[in-house]
N, C-alpha and C positions, 0 to 999 in steps of 0.2 A: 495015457490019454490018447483018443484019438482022432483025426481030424476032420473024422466020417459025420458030426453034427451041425447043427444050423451052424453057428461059428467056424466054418470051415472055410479058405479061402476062397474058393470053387464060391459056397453060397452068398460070403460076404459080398463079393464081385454079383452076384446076379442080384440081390437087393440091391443094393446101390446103383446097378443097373437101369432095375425097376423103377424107385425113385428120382435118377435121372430122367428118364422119360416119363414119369409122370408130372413132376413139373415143368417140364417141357410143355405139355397138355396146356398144363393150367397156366402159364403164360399165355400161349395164345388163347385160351380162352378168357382171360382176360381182358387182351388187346382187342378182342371180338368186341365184349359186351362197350368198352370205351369208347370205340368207335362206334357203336350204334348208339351212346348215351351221346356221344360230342357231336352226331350227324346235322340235331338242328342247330347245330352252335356255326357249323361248318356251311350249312346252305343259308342261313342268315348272312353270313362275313362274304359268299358270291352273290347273294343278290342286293345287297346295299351297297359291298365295293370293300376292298381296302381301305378308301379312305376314309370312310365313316364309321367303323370296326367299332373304333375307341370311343368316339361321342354317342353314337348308340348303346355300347357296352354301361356307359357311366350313365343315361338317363333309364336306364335297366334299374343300375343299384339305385339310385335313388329312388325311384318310382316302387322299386323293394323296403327300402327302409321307410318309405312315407306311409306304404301300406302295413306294415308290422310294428313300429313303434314310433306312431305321430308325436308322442309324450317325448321322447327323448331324443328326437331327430336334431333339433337346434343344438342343443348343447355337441351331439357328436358331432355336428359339421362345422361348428365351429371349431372342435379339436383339431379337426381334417384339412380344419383351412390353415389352422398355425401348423402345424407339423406339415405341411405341403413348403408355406414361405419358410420355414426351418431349413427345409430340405433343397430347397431351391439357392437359400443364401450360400448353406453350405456347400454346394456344387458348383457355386461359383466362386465361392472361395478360394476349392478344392484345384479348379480350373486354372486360376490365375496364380496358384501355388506351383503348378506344373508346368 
């Protein structure tokens, strides 16, 4: 047997090489395209402010869910609303346990 084929240590190292840097590539291009899709997310959050981030953020989704399924919007927010005080009791439970 001899070690002169693709399976050679010599070639093993240069594919893997290769594969290293090509996912290299495609990381940053990835990071690329995320930041050109999160750009308006990121010039909305400086021209409204930090502090209004969130309450803009949240009349976003609703104004999303009013417009795709007006039929079933009541029943989820009011899921939204018990699992919120759910989640609020519990945190303070959680709080005064600690």
């Amino acid at each position: 047997m001899s070690n002169s084929g693709k399976h050679s240590p010599a070639s093993l190292a240069a594919r893997r090489q290769a594969l290293v840097t090509e996912c290299a590539l495609q990381r940053i291009t990835a990071a690329r395209e995320v930041r050109g899709i999160m750009a308006p997310v990121h010039n909305l959050r400086h021209k409204v402010g930090g502090n209004f981030a969130i309450p803009v953020s949240v009349l976003g989704l609703i104004g999303g869910l009013i417009a795709t399924r007006s039929g079933k919007l009541v029943p989820m927010l009011t899921t939204v609303r018990s699992l919120w005080k759910l989640g609020r009791d519990g945190l303070a439970a959680w709080r005064q346990r600690t």
